[in-house]
Jmol script that loads the backbone (N, CA, C; Angstrom):
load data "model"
ATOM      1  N   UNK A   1     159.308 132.710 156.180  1.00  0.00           N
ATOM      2  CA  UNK A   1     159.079 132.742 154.752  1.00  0.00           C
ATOM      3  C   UNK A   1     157.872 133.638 154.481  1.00  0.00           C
ATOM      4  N   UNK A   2     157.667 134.620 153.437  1.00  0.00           N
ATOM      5  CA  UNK A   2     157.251 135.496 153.206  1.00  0.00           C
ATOM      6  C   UNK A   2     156.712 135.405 151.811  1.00  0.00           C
ATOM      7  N   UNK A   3     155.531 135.036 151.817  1.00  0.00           N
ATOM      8  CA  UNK A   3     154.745 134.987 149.840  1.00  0.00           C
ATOM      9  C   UNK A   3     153.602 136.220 149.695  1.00  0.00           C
ATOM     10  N   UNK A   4     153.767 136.338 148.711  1.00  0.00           N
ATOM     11  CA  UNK A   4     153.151 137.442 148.077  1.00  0.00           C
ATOM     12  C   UNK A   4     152.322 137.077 147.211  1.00  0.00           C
ATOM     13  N   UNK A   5     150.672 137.165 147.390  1.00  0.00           N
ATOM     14  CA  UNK A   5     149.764 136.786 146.952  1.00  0.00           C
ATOM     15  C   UNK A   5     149.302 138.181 145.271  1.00  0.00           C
ATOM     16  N   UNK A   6     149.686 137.698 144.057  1.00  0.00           N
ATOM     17  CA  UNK A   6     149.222 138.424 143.218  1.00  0.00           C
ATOM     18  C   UNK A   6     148.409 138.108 142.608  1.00  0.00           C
ATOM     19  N   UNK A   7     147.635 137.197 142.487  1.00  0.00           N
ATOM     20  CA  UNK A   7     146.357 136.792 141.563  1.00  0.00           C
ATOM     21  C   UNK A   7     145.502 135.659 142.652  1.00  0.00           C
ATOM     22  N   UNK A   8     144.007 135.930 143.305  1.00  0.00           N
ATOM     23  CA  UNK A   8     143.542 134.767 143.548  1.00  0.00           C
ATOM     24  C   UNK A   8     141.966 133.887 142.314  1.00  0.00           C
ATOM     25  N   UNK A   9     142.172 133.245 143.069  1.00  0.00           N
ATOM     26  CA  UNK A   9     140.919 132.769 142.022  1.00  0.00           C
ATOM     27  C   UNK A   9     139.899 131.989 142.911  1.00  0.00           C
ATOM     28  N   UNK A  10     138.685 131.971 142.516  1.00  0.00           N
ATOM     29  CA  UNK A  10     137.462 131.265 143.413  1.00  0.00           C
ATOM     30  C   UNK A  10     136.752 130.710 142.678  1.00  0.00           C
ATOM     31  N   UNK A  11     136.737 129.069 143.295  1.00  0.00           N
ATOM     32  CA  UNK A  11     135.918 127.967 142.461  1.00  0.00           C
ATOM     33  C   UNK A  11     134.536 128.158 143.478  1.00  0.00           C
ATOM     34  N   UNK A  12     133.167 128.778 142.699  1.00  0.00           N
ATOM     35  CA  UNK A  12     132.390 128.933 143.062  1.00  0.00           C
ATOM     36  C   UNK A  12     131.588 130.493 142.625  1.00  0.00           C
ATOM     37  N   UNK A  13     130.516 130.576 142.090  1.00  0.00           N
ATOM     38  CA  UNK A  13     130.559 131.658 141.778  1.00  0.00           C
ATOM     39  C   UNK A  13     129.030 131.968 142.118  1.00  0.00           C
ATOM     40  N   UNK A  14     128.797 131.577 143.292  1.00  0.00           N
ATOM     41  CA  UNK A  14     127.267 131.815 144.038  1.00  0.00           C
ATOM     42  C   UNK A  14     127.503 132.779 144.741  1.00  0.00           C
ATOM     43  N   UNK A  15     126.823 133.176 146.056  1.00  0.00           N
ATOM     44  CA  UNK A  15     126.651 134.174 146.646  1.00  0.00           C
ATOM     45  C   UNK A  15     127.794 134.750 147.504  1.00  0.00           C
ATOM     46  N   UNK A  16     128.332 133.446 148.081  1.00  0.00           N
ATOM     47  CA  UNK A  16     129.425 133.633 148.912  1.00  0.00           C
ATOM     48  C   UNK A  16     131.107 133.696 148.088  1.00  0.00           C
ATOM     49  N   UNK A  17     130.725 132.730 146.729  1.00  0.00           N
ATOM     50  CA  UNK A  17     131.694 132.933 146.089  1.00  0.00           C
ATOM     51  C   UNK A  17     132.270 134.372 145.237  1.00  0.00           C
ATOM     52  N   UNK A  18     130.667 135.062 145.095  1.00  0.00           N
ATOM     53  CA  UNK A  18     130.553 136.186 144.155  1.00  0.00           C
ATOM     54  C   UNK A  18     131.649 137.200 145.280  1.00  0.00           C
ATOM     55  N   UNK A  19     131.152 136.818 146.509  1.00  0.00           N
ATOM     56  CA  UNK A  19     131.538 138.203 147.835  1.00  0.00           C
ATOM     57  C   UNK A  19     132.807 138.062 147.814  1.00  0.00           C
ATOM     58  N   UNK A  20     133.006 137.069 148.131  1.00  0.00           N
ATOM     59  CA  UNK A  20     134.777 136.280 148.136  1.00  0.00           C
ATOM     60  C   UNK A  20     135.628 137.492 147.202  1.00  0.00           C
ATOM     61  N   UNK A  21     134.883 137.143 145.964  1.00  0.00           N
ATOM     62  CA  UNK A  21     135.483 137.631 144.440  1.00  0.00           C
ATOM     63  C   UNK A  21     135.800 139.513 144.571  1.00  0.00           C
ATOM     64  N   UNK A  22     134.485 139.728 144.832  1.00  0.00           N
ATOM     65  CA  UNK A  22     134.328 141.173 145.481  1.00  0.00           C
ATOM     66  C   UNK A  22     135.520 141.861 146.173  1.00  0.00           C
ATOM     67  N   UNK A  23     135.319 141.656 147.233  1.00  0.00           N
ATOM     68  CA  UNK A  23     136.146 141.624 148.088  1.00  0.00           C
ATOM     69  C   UNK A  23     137.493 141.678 147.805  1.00  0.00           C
ATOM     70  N   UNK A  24     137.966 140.721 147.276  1.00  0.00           N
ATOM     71  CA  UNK A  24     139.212 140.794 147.003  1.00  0.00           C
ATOM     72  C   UNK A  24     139.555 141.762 145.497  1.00  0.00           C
ATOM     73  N   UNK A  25     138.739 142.179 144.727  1.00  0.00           N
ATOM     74  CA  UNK A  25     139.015 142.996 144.001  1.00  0.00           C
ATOM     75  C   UNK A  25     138.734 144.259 143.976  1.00  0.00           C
ATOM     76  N   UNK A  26     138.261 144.884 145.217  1.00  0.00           N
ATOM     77  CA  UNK A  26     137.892 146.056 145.837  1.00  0.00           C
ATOM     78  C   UNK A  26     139.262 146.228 146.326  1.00  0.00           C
ATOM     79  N   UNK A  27     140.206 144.865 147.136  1.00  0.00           N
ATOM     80  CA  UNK A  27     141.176 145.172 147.836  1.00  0.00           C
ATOM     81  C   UNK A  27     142.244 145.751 147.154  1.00  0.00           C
ATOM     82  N   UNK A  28     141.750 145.533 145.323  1.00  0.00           N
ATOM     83  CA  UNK A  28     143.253 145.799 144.459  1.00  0.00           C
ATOM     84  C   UNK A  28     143.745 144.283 143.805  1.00  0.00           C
ATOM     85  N   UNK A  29     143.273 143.167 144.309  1.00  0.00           N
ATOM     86  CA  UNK A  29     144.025 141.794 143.420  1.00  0.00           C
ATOM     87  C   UNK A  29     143.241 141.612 142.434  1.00  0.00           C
ATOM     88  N   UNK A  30     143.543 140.765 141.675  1.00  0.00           N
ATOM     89  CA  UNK A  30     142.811 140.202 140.340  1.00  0.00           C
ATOM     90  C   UNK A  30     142.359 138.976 140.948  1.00  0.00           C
ATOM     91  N   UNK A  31     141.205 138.251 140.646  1.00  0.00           N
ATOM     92  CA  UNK A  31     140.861 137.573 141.153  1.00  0.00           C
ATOM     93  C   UNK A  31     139.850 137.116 139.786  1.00  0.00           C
ATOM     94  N   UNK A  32     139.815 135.404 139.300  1.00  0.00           N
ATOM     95  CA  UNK A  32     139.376 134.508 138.606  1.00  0.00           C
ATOM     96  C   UNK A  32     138.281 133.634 139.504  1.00  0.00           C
ATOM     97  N   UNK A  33     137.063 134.140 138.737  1.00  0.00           N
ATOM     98  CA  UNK A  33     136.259 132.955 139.372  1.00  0.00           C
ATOM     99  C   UNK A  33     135.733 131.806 138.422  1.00  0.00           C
ATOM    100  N   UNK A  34     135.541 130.841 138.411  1.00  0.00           N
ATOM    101  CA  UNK A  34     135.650 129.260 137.838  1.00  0.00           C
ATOM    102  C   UNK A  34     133.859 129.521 138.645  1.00  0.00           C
ATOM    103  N   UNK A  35     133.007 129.430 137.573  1.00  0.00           N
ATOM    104  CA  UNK A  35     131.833 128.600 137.932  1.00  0.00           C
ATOM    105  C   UNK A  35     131.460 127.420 137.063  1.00  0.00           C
ATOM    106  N   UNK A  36     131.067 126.410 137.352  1.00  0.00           N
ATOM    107  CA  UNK A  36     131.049 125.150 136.465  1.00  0.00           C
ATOM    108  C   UNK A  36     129.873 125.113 135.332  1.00  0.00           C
ATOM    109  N   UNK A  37     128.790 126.155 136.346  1.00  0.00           N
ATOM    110  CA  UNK A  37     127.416 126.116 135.301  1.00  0.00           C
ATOM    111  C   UNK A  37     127.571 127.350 133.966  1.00  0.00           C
ATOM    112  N   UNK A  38     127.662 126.547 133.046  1.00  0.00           N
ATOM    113  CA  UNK A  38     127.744 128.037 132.011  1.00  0.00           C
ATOM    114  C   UNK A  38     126.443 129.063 132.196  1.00  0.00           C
ATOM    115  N   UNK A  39     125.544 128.383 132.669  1.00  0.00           N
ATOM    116  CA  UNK A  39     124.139 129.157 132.564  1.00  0.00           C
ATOM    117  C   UNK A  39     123.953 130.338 133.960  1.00  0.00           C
ATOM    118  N   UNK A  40     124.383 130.200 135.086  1.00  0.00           N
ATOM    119  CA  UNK A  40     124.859 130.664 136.289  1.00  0.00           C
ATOM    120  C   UNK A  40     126.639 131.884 136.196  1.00  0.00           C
ATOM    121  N   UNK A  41     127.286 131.598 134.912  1.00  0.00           N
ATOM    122  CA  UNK A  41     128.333 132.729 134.867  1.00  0.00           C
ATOM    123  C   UNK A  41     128.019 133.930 134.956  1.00  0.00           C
ATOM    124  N   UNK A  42     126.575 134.607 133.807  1.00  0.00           N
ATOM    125  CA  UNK A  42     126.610 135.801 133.967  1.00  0.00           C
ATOM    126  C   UNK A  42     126.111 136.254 135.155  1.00  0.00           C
ATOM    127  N   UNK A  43     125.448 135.805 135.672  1.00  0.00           N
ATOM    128  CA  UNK A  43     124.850 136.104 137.303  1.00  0.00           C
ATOM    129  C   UNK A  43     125.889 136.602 138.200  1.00  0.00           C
ATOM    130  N   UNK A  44     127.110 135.952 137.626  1.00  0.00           N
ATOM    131  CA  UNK A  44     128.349 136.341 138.645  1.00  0.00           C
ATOM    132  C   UNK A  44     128.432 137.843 138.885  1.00  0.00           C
ATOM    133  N   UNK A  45     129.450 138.565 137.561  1.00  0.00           N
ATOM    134  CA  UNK A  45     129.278 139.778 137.322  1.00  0.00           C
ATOM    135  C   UNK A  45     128.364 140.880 137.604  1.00  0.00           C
ATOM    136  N   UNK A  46     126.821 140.282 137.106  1.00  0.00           N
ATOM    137  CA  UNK A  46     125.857 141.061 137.432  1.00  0.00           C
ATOM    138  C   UNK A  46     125.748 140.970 138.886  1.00  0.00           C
ATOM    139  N   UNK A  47     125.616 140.191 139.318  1.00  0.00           N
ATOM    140  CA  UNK A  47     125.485 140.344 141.387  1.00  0.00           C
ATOM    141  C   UNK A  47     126.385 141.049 141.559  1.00  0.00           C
ATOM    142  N   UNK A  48     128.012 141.092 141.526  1.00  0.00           N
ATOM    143  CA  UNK A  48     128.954 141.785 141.682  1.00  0.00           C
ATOM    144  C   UNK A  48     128.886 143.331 141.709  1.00  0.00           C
ATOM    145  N   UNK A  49     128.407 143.525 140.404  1.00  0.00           N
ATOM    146  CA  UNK A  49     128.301 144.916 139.823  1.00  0.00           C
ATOM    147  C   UNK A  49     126.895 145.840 140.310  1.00  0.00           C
ATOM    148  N   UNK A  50     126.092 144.794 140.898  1.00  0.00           N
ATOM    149  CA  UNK A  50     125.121 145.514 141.659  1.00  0.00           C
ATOM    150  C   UNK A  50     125.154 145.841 143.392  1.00  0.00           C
ATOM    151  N   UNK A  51     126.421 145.049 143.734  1.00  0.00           N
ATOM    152  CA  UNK A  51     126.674 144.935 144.955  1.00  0.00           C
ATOM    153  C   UNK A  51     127.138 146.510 145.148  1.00  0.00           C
ATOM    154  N   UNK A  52     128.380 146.364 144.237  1.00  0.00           N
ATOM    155  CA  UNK A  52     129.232 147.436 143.733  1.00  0.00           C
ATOM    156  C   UNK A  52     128.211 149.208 143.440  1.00  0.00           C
ATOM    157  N   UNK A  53     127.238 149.095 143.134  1.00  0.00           N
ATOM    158  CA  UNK A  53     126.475 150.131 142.331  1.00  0.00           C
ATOM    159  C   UNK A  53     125.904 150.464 143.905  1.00  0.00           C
ATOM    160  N   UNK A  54     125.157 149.321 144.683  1.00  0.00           N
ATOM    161  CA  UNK A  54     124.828 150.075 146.310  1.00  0.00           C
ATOM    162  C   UNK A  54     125.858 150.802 146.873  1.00  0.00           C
ATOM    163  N   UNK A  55     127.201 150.119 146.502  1.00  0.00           N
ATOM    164  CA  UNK A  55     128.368 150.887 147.450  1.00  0.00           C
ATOM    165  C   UNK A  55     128.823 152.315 147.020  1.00  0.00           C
ATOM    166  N   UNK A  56     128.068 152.621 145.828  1.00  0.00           N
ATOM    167  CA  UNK A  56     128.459 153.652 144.770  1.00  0.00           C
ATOM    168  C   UNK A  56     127.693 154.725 145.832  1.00  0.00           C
ATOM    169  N   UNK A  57     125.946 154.131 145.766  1.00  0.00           N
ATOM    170  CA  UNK A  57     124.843 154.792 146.182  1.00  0.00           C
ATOM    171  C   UNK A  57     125.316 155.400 147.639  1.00  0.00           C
ATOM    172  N   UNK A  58     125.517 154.466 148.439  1.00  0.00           N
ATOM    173  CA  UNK A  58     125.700 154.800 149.848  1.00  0.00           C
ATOM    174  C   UNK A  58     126.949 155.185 150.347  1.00  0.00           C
ATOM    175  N   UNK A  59     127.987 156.016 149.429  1.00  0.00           N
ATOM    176  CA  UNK A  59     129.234 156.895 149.607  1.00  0.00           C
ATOM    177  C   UNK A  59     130.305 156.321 149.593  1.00  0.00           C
ATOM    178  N   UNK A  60     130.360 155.118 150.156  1.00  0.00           N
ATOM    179  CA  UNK A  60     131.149 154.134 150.099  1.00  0.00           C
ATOM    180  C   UNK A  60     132.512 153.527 149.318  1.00  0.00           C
ATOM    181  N   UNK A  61     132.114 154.253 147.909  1.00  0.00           N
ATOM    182  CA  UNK A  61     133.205 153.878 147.018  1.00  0.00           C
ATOM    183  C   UNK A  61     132.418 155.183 145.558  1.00  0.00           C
ATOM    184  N   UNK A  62     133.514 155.538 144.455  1.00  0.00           N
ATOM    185  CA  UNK A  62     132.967 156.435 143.677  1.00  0.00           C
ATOM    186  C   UNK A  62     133.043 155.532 142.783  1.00  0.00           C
ATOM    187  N   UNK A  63     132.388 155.865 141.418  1.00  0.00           N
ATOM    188  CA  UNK A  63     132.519 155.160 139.960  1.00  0.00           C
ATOM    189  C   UNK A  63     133.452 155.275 139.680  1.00  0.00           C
ATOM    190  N   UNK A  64     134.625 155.396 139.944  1.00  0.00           N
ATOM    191  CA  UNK A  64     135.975 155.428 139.224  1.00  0.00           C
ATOM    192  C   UNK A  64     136.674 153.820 140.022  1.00  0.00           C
ATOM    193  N   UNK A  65     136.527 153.727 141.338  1.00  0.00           N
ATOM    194  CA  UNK A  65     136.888 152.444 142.033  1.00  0.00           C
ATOM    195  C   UNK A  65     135.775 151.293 141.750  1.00  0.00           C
ATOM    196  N   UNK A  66     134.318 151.733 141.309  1.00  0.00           N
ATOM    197  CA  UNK A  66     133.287 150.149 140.929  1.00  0.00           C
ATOM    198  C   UNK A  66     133.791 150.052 139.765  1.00  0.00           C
ATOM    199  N   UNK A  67     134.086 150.418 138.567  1.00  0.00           N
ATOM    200  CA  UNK A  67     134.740 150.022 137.239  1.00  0.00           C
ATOM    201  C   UNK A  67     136.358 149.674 137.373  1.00  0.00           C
ATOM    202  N   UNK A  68     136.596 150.077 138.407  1.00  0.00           N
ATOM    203  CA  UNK A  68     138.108 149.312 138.643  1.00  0.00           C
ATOM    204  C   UNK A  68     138.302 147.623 138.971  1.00  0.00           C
ATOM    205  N   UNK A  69     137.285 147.814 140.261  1.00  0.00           N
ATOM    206  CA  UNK A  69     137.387 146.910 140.704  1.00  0.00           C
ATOM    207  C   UNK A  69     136.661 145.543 140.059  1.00  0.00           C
ATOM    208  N   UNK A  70     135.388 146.044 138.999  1.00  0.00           N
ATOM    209  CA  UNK A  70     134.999 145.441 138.131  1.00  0.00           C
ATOM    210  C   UNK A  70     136.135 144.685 136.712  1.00  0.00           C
ATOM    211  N   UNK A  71     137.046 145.781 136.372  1.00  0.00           N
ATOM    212  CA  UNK A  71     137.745 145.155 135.920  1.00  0.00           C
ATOM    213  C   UNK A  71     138.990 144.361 136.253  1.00  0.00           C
ATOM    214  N   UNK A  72     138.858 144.006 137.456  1.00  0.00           N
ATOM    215  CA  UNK A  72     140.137 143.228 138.041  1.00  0.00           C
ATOM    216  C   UNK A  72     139.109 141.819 138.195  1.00  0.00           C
ATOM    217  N   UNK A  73     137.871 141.522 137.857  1.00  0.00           N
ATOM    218  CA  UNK A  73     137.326 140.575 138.071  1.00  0.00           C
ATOM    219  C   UNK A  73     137.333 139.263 136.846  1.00  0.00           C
ATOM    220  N   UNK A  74     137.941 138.434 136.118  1.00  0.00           N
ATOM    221  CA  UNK A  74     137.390 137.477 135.529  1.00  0.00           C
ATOM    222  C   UNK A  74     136.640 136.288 135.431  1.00  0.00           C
ATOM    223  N   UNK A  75     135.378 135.767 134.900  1.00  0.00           N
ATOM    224  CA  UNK A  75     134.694 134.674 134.884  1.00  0.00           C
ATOM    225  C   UNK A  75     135.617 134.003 133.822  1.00  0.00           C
ATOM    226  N   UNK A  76     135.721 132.232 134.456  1.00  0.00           N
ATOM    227  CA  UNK A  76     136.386 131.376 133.583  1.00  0.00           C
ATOM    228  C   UNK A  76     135.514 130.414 133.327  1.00  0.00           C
ATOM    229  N   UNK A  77     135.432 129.953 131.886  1.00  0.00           N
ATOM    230  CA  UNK A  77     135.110 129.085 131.486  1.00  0.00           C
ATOM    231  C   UNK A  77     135.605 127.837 131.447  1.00  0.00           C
ATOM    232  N   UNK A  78     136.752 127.761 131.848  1.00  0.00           N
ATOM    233  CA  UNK A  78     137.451 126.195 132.289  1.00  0.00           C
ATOM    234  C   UNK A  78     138.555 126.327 133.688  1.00  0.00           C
ATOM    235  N   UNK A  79     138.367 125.395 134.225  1.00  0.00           N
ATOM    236  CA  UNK A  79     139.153 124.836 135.456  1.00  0.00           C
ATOM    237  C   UNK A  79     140.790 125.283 135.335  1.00  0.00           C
ATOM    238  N   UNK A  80     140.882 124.683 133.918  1.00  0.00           N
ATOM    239  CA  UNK A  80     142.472 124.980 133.519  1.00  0.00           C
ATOM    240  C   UNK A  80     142.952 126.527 133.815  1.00  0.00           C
ATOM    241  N   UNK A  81     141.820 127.463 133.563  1.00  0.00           N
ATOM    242  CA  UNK A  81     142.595 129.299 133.509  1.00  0.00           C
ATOM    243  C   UNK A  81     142.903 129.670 135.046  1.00  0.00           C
ATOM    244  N   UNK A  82     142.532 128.898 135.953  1.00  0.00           N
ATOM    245  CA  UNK A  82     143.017 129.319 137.066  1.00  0.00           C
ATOM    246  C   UNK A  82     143.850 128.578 137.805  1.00  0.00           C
ATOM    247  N   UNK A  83     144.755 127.745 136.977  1.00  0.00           N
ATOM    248  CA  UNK A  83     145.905 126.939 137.541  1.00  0.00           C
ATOM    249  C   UNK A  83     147.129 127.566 138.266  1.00  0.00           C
ATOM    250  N   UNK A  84     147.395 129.037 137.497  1.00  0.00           N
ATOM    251  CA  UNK A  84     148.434 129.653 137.851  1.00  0.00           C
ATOM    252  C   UNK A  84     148.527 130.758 139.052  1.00  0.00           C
ATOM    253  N   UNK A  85     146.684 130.584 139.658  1.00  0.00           N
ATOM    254  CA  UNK A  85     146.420 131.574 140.863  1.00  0.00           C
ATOM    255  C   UNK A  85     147.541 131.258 142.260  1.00  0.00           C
ATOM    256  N   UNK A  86     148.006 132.224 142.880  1.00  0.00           N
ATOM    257  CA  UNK A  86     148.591 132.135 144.134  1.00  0.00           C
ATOM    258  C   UNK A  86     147.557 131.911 145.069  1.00  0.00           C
ATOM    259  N   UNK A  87     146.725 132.394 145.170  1.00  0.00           N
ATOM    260  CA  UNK A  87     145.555 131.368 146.376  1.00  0.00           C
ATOM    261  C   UNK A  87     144.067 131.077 145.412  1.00  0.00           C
ATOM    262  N   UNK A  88     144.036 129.705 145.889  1.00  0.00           N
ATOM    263  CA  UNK A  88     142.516 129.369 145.088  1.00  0.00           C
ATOM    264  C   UNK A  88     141.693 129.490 146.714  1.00  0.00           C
ATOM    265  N   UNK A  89     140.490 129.663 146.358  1.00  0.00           N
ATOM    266  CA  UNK A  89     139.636 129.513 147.582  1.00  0.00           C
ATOM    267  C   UNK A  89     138.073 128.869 146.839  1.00  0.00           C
ATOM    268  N   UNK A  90     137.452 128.001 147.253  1.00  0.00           N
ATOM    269  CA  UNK A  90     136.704 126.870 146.717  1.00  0.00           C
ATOM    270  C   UNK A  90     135.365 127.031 147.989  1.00  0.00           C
ATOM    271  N   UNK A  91     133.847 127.401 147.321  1.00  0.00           N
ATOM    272  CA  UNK A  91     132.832 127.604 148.007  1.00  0.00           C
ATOM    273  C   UNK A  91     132.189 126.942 146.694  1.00  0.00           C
ATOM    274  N   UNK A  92     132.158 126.028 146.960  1.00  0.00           N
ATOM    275  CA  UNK A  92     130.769 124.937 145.577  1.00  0.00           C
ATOM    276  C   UNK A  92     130.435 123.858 147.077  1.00  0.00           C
ATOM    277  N   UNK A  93     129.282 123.833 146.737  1.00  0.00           N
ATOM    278  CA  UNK A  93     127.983 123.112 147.788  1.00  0.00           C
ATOM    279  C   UNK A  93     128.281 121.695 147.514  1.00  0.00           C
ATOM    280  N   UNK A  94     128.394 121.131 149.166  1.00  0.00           N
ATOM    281  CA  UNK A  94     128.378 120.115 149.338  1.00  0.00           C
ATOM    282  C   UNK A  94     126.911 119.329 148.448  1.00  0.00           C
ATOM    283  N   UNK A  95     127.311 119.036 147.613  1.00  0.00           N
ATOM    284  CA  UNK A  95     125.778 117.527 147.067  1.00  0.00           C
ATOM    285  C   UNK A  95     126.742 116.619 146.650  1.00  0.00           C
ATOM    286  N   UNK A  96     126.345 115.626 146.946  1.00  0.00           N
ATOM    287  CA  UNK A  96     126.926 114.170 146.618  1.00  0.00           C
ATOM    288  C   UNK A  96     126.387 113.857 145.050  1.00  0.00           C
ATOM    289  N   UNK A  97     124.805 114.475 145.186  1.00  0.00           N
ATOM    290  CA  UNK A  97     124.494 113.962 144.022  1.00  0.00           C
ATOM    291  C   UNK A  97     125.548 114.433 142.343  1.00  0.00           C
TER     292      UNK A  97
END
end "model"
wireframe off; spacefill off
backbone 0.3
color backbone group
């Protein structure tokens, strides 16, 4: 059996979650990230887009692929917008509290 992954999404939108996100939208997918803290969303993007701006610097990728891949990225504001992802992948920190 053979599935075809077209949209992922990542519950977590810290450091490892931001890369996750990266990553997979450098590769070409769309990819939804779910962070829970509204105050911690824009951080997402901006880490992203600065990750993106070194890779610009150091030959790596041109401004035509960091605004691509920037726009294959969405921050969600609820749990619900990423119900319909073909792979979720989940990096939120173990606290009990």
């Amino acid at each position: 059996m053979s599935e075809t992954i077209s949209n992922v999404a990542v519950v977590g939108g810290g450091f490892m979650g931001s890369g996750i996100a990266e990553s997979t939208a450098t590769a070409g997918l769309p990819v939804t990230i779910y962070e829970a803290d509204p105050e911690r969303r824009p951080g997402v993007t901006d880490r992203i887009g600065k990750s993106l701006a070194r890779a610009v610097k150091g030959g790596k990728m041109d401004h035509s692929d960091l605004d691509e891949s920037l726009a294959r990225i969405t921050v969600a504001e609820d749990l619900a917008e990423i119900k319909d992802a073909d792979l979720v992948i989940e990096v939120v920190p173990e606290d009990l509290e």
